[in-house]
C-alpha positions in Angstrom: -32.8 0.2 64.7 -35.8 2.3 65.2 -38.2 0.9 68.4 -41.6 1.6 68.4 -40.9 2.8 71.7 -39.2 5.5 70.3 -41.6 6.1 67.8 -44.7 6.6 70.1 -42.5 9.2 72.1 -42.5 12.3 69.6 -44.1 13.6 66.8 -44.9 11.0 63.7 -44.8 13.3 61.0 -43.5 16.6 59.7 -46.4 18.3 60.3 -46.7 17.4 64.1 -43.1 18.6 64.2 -44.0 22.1 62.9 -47.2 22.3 65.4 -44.0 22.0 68.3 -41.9 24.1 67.1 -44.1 26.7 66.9 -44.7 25.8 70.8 -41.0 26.0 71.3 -39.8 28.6 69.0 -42.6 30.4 67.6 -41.1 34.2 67.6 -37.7 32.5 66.1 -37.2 32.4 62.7 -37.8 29.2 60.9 -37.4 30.9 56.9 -35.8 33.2 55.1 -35.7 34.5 51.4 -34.6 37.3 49.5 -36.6 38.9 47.1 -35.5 42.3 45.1 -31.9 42.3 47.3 -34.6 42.3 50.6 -34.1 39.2 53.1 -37.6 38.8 54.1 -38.3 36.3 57.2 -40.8 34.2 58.7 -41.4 33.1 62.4 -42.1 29.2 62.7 -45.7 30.6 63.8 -45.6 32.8 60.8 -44.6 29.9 58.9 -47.3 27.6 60.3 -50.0 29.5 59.3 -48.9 30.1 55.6 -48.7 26.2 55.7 -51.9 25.3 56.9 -53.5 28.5 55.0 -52.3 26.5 51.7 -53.4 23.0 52.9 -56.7 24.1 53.3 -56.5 26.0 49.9 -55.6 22.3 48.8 -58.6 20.8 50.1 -60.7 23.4 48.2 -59.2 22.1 45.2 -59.9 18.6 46.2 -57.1 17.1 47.4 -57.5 13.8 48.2 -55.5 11.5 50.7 -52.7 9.4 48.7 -52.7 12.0 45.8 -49.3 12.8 44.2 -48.3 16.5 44.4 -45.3 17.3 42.2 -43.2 20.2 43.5 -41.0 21.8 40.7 -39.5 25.2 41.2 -35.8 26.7 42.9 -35.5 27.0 46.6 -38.4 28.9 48.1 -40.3 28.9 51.4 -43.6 28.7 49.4 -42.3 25.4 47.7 -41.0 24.0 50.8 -44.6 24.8 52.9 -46.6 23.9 49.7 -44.6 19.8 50.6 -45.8 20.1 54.3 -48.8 21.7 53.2 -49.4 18.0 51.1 -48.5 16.2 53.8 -51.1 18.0 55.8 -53.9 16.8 53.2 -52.7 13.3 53.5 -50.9 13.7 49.8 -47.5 12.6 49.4 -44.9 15.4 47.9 -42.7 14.8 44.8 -40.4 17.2 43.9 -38.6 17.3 40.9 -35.5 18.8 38.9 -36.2 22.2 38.0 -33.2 21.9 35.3 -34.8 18.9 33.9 -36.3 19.1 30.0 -39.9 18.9 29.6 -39.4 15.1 28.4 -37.8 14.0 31.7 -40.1 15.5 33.7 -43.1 14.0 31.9 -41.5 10.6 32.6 -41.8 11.4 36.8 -45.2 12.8 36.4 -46.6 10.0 34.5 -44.8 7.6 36.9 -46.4 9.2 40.2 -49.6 9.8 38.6 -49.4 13.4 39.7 -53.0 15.0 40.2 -51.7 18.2 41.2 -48.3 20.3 40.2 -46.5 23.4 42.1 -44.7 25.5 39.8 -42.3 28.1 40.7 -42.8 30.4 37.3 -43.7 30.4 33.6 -41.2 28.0 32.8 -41.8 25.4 35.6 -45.5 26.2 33.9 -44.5 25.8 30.0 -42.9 23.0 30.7 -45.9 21.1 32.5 -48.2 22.1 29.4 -46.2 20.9 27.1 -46.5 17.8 28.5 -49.7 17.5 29.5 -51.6 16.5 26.2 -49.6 13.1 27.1 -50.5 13.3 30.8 -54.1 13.2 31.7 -54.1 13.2 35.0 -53.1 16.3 35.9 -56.0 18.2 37.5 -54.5 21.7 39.0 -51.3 23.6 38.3 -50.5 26.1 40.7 -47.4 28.7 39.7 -46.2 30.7 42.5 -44.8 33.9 40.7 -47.7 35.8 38.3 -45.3 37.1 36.1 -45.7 35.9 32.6 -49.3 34.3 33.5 -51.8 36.7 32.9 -53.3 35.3 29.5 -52.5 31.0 30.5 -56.0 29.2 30.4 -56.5 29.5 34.4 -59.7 27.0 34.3 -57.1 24.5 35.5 -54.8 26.6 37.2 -54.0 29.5 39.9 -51.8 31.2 41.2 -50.7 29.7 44.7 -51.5 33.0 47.0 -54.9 33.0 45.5 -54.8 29.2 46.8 -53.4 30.1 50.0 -56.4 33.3 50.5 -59.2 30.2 49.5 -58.1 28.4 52.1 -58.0 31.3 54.5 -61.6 32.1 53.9 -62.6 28.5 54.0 -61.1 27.6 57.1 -64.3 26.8 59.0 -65.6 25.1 56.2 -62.2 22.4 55.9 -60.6 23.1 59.0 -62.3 20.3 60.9 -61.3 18.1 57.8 -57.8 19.1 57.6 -57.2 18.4 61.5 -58.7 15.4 60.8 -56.3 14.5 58.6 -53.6 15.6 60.0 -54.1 13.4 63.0 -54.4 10.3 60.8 -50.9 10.9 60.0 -48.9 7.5 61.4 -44.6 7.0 61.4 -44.9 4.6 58.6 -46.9 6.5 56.2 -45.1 8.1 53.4 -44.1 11.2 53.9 -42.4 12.3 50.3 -41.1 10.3 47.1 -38.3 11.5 45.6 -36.5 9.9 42.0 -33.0 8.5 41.8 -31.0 10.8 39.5 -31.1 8.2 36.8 -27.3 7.1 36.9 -27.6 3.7 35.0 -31.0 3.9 33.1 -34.9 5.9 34.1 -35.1 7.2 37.7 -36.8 4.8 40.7 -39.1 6.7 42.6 -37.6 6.1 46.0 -40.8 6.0 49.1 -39.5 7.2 52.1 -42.0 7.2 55.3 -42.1 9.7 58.3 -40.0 7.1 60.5 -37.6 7.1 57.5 -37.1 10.7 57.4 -37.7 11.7 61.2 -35.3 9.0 63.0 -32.6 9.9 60.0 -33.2 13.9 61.4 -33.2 13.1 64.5 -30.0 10.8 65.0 -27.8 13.0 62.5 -28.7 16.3 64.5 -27.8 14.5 67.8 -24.5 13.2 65.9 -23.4 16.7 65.6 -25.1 18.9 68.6 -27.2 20.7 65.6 -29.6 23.6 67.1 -32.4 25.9 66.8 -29.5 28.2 66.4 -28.5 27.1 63.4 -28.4 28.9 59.9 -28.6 26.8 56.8 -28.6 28.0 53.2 -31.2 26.1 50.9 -29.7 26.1 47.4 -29.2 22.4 46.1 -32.1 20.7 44.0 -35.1 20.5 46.2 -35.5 17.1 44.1 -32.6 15.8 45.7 -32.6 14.0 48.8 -30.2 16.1 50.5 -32.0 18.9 50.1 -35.3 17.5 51.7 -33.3 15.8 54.9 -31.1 19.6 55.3 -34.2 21.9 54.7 -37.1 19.9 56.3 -36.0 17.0 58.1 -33.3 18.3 60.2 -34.6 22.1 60.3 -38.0 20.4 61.6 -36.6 18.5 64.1 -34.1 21.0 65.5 -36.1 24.2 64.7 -33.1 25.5 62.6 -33.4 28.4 60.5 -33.8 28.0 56.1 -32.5 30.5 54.1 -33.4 30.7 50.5 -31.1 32.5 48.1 -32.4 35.5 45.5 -31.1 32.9 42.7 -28.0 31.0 41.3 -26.3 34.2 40.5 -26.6 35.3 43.8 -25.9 32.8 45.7 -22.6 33.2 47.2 -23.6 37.0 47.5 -26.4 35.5 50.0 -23.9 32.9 51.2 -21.8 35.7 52.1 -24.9 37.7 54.1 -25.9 34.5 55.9 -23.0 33.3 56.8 -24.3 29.6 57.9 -23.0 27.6 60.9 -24.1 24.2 58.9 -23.3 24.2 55.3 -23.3 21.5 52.9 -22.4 21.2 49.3 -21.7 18.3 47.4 -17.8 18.4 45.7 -18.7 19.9 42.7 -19.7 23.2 44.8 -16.1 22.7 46.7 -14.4 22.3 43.4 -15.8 25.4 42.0 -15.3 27.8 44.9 -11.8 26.5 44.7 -11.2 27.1 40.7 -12.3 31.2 42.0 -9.5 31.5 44.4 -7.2 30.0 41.8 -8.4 32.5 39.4 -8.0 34.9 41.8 -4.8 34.6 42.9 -3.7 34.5 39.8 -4.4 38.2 39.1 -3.5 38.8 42.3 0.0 41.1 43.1 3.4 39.6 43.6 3.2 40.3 47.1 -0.1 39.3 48.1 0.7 35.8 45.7 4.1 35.5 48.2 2.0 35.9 51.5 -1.0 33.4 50.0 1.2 30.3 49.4 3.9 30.9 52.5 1.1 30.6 54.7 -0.9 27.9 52.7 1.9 25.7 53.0 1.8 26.9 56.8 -2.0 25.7 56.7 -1.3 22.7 54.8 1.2 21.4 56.9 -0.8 22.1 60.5 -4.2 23.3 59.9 -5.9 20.1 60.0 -3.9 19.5 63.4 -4.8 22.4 65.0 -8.6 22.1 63.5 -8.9 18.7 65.6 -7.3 19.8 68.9 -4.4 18.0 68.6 -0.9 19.0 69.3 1.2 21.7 67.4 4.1 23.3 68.4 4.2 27.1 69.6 6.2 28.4 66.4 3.5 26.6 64.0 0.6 27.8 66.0 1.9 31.5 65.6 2.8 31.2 62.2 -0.8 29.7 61.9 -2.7 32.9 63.3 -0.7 35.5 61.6 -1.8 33.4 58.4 -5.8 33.4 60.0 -5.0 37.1 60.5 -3.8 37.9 56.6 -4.7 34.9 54.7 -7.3 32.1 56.4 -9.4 34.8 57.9 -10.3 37.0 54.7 -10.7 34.3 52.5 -13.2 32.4 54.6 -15.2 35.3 54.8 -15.1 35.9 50.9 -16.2 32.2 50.7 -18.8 32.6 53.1 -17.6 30.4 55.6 -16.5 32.7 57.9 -19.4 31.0 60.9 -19.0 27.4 59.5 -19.2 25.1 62.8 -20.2 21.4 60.9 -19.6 21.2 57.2 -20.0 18.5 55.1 -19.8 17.1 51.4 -21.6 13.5 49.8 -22.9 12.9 46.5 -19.9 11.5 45.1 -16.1 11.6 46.3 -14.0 14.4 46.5 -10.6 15.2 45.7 -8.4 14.4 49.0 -6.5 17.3 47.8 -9.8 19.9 47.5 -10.4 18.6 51.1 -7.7 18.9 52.7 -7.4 22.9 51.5 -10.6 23.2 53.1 -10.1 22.0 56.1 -6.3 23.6 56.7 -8.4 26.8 56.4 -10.0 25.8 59.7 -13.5 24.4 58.1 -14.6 21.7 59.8 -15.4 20.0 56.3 -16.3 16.2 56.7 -17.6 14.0 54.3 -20.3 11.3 54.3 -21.4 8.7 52.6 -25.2 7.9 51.6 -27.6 7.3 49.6 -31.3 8.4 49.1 -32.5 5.0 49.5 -31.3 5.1 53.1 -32.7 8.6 53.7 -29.4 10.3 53.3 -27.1 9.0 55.6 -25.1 5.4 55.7 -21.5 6.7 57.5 -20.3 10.1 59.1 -17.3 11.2 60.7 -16.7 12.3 64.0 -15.4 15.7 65.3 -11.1 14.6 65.4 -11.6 11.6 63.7 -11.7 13.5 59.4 -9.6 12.2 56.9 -10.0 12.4 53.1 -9.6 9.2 52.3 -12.3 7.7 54.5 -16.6 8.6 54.6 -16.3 8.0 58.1 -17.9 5.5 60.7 -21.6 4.0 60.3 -24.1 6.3 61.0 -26.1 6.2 64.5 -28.5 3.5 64.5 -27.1 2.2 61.0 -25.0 -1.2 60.4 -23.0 -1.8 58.0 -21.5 -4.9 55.7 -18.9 -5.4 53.5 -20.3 -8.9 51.3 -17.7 -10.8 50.2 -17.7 -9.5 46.9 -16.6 -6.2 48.5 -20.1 -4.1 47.9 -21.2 -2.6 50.8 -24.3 -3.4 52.5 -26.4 -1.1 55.2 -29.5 -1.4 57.3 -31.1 1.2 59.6 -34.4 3.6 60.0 -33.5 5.7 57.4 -33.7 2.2 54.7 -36.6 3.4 52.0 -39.8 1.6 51.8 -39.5 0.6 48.6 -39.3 1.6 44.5 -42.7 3.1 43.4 -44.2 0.2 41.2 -41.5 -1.3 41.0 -41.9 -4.1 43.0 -38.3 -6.1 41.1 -36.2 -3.3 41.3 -36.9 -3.2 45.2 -36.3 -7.0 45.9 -33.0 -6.8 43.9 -31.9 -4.1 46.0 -33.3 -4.8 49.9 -33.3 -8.3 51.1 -36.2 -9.3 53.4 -34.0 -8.8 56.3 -34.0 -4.8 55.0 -30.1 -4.9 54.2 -29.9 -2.5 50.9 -27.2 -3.0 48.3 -25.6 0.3 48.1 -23.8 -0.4 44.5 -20.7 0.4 45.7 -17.4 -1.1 46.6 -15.3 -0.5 49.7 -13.8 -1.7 53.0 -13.4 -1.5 56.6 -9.6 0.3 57.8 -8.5 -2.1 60.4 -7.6 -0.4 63.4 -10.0 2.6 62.9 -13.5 1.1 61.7 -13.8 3.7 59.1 -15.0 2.9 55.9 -13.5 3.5 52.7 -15.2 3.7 49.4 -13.2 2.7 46.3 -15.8 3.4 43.8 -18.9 2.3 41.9 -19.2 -1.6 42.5 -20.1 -1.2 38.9 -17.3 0.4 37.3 -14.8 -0.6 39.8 -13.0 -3.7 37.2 -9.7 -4.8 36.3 -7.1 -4.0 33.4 -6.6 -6.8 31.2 -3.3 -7.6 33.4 -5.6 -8.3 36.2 -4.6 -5.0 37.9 -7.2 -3.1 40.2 -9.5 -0.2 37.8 -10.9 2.5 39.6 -12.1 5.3 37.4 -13.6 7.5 40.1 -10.1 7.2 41.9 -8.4 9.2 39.2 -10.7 11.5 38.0 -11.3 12.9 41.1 -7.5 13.8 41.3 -7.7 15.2 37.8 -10.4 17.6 39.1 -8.6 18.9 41.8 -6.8 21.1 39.1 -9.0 24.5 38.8 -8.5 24.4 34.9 -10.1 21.0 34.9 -14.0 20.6 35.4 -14.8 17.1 34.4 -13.0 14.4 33.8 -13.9 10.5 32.4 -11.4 7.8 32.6 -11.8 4.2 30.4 -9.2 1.2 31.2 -11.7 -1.7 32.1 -10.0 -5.1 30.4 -7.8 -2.6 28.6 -4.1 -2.7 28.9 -3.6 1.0 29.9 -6.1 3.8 30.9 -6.9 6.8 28.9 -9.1 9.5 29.9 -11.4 12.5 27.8 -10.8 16.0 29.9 -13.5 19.2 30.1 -11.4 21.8 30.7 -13.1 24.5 32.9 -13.9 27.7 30.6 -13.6 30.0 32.8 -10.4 29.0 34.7 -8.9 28.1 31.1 -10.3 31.5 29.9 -8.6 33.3 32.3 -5.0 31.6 32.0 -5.8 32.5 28.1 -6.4 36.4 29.0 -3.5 36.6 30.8 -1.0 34.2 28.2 -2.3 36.5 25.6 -3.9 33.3 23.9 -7.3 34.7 21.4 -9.9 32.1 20.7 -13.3 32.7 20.3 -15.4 29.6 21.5 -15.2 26.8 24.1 -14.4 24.1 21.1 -11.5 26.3 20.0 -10.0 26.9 23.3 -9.9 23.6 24.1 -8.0 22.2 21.0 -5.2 25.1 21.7 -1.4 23.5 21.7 -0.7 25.4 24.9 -4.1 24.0 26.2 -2.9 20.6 25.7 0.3 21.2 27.1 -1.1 22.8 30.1 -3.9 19.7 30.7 -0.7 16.9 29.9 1.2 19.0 33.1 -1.9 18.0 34.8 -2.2 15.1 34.0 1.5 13.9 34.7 1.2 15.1 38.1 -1.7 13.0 38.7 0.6 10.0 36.9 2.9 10.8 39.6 0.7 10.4 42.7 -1.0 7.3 41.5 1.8 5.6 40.8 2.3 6.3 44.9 -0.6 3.8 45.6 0.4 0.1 45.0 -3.3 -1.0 44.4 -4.3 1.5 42.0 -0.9 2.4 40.6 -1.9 0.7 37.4 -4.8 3.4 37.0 -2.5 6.1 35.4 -3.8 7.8 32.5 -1.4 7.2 29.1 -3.7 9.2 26.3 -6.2 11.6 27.0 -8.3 13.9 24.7 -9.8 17.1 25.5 -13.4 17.0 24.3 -14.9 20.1 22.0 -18.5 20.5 24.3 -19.0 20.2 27.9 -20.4 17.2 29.1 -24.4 18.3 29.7 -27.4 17.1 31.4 -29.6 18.0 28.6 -27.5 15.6 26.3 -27.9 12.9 28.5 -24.2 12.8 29.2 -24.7 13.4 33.4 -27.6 13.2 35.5 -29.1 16.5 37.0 -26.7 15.8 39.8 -23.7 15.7 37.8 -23.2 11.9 37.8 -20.9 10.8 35.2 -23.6 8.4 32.9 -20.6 6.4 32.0 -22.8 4.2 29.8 -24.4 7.0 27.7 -20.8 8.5 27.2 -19.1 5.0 26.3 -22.0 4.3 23.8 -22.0 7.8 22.6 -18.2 8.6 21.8 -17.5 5.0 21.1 -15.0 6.5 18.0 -13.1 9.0 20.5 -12.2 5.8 22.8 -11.5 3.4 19.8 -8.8 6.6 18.5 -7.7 6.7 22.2 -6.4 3.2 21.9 -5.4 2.7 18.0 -2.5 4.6 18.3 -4.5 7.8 16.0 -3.1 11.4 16.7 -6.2 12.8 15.4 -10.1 12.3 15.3 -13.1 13.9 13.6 -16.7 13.8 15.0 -19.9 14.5 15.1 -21.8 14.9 18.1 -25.5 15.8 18.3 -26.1 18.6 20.9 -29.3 20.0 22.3 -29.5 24.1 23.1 -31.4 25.9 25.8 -34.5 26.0 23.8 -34.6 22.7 23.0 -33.7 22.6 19.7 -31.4 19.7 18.5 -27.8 20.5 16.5 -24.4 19.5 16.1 -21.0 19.9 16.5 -18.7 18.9 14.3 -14.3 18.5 15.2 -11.0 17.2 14.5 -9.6 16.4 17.9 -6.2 15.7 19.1 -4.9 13.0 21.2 -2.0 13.8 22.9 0.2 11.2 25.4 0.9 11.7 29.2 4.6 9.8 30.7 4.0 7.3 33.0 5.4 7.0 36.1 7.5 3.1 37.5 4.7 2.3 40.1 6.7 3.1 44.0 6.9 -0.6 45.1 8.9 -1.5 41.6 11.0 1.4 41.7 12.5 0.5 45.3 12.7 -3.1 43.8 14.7 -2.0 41.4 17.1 -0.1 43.7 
């Protein structure tokens, strides 16, 4: 745990750490961002002055200590300072989901009482006015690109460099006051609130203080010898929790460079160009990359196919080894670099992963198989487990100690419980202060000794310490034999397969499992091309015969391996559907992380899982939809329901023998 000792020794907020890096690395570079195809950069002193320029243009405006600044926008430098910029004034930063739909984001800015909003463009902008005849306490919006804004009302509103040249001429007039304030800042102030995703029912806004945020930054960098040499690429919701310890926590405290990609479509163009040394991506981003060089291959010639999976078996088999220093024999080693020569070496660089030295992937599980192809590559992958309650991180694992079926050891300075139920427990410096007004919510979920319920169910490995997760405390049940349920188990195998994008599995107090599949469109889409299969929308592709027989194959194989594990060998899926829409964010169906809302989905398709188990080959439906401009609709199907074999569990097959 955090001493005060330790706290009086460095700097006690984010803005003292940028006034010493730009001691320690002021010609380095501390952002990047490209704009038109241009990377543009700025020093950390470069940086530093932007930052205070626009916390003094904030003060103009009448910023007030305590104030709530919403932050909505993609990954720019301007939106990152304009947080630290807040912090300067004594405000407190809140940054939302750019994604999210006016109404969600009217529920976060009425929570936080937001006085002032930073937009990233017209639509950030749109959305804020269409909200705002609800919302009266929003004083200022401030939109960082012009384009669009020229006829807006602006008697409320600027644009942020006109903000940022205020402050700049008014620097002897608020300069004494911003100093001022900026010295009042203390450890156990807040320094940003950021909202649960929203898994289970409306987002908790999560208050995390300058110890919470700094001690995290600083014990994870020392965990894994992070730098000022390091390059990071900022792409992931600045609204998520990641983002903030990645971008600013970390990259304050080691003085690490932030690059901001040109967009979404871009982004593994800029990957490419940056080349980081510490990436992370949550499984989803993993999954994805994957499904490409499945695609890929696919189209790829005879020979080049051969040469791929003879030496991806090579890298399956001693990869990993060779990754963690351990010993492989002289013929497996060659074999090994002629495939990092051909094979390893050109597709890491396609990926962007070419400079990869620490690597790592949270948010959810990922598939031991999607993990394991990383890291035969030579990617020092590793997973961890947290939680933005606990700023980030609750366990990591060490260099030589990575295995896909563990989230690692507890974190430095952070201990960790299993309770007897089997949830696990943690306490450390990173545990949040508490749930904005909500006062229950907090005292249900940190005791007064600060251990914090994390919702989830796992274990300590004897032997190794590592801790394993088996899923959400939650959905983790049993079958109505009494056999172990784990949805999360299964579905993340089922998403290993590049033609599957999200999968949902029900069983809890059922007698058998049964699961509803997304197939990926443009994996599926491209296995259509080239089987000569027409269709002409997602809905229609998806009900295809050779689709179904293509997703049971699946399916079976992930039967197969299931039936392998004596504790979950009950979770194998007997009837699955594929569903005619993708499962959205903007239907409520997953958070803006991706989450499965297992609750919404349940309640929503109640007559697809009733069909699943009444024996029914068929199903009609109607689901209500909602398009990108809003507007409601609905879909309308006849869906099959097709069976998967089931595999004789491995302990009662050798019984039987």
């Amino acid at each position: 745990m955090a001493t005060d000792s330790a706290a009086s020794a460095g700097p006690q907020s984010i803005p003292a750490l940028l006034a010493r890096n730009v001691e320690r690395y002021a010609a380095l570079p501390a952002y990047r961002e490209k704009e038109f195809g241009i990377w543009q950069s700025w020093t950390w002193a470069e940086a530093a002055e932007e930052i205070r320029a626009m916390a003094l243009g904030f003060l103009s405006l009448g910023m007030e200590r305590g104030d709530y600044v919403a932050i909505i926008g993609r990954n720019r430098p301007a939106l990152y300072w304009s947080m630290v910029a807040a912090q300067m004034c004594g405000a407190i930063p809140v940054p939302l989901y750019q994604d999210a739909v006016a109404e969600e984001m009217a529920y976060v800015l009425d929570h936080c009482g937001a006085r002032f909003v930073v937009c990233g463009d017209q639509e950030q902008v749109d959305k804020v006015i269409e909200v705002q005849d609800r919302i009266h306490h929003i004083e200022h919006v401030a939109y960082l690109d012009k384009r669009g804004m020229r006829k807006y009302d602006h008697s409320r509103m600027n644009a942020l460099e006109d903000i940022v040249a205020e402050g700049r001429a008014g620097h002897h007039r608020y300069g004494a006051e911003l100093d001022k304030r900026i010295a009042e800042l203390g450890y156990d102030q807040t320094c940003v609130m950021l909202y649960t995703s929203g898994t289970t029912g409306k987002p908790k806004g999560v208050v995390l203080s300058n110890r919470n945020i700094i001690e995290t930054s600083r014990a994870s960098v020392e965990f894994d010898r992070l730098t000022h040499n390091e390059e990071v690429l900022a792409y992931l919701p600045m609204a998520w929790v990641g983002d903030f310890i990645f971008s600013i926590g970390q990259a304050y405290w080691a003085g690490f460079t932030v690059n901001c990609p040109e967009s979404a479509e871009t982004m593994m163009t800029d990957l490419r160009e940056i080349g980081p040394t510490y990436f992370f991506a949550p499984p989803r981003v993993f999954e994805g990359q994957l499904t490409s060089v499945m695609i890929r291959m696919e189209d790829a010639s005879r020979l080049k196919k051969w040469l791929f999976h003879r030496f991806m078996a090579v890298a399956r088999r001693v990869g990993p080894a060779i990754l963690d220093g351990k010993p492989v024999g002289g013929g497996d080693r060659l074999a090994y670099a002629l495939g990092n020569l051909f094979i390893y070496g050109p597709l890491k660089n396609t990926l962007g992963f070419s400079r990869v030295r620490v690597g790592y992937t949270a948010g959810e599980a990922i598939g031991p198989e999607i993990f394991d192809f990383y890291r035969s590559l030579g990617i020092n992958l590793k997973q961890l487990y947290g939680q933005t309650e606990a700023s980030v991180f609750i366990t990591q694992q060490p260099d030589g100690e990575v295995r896909s079926d563990t989230v690692g050891v507890p974190s430095p300075g952070v201990e960790v419980r299993i309770a007897d139920s089997g949830e696990v427990y943690y306490r450390s410096p990173g545990t949040f202060v508490e749930y904005y007004k909500n006062a229950e919510s907090t005292a249900s979920t940190k005791n007064a000794e600060g251990w914090v319920a994390t919702g989830d169910a796992g274990f300590f490995e004897e032997g190794t310490g590592h801790l394993r997760i088996i899923d959400r405390a939650k959905d983790v049940g049993k079958m109505a034999d009494g056999r172990l349920f784990a949805p999360k188990y299964v579905e993340n195998k089922l998403k290993f397969f590049p033609n599957i994008l999200e999968a949902v599995v029900f069983g809890a107090g059922r007698d058998r499992c049964t699961a509803f599949i997304n197939i990926d469109l443009t994996a599926v889409g491209n296995w259509a091309e080239r089987n000569n299969i027409a269709y002409s929308s997602y809905q229609e592709l998806a009900g295809h015969p050779k689709v179904y027989d293509m997703i049971r194959g699946h399916v079976e194989e992930v039967n197969r391996s299931v039936a392998e594990d004596p504790m979950l060998s009950g979770c194998q899926v007997h009837r699955f559907l594929i569903l005619h829409k993708e499962l959205d964010a903007d239907d409520g169906e997953l958070t803006r992380t991706r989450k499965v809302r297992r609750n919404i989905i349940a309640e929503k398709f109640d007559d697809l899982i009733g069909a699943l188990y009444d024996g029914s080959e068929t199903v009609y439906t109607e689901t209500e939809v909602t398009y990108e401009d809003g507007r409601k609709g609905k879909i309308k199907a006849t869906l099959k329901i097709a069976d998967a074999a089931i595999v004789e569990p491995a302990g009662q097959r050798m019984a039987a023998e």
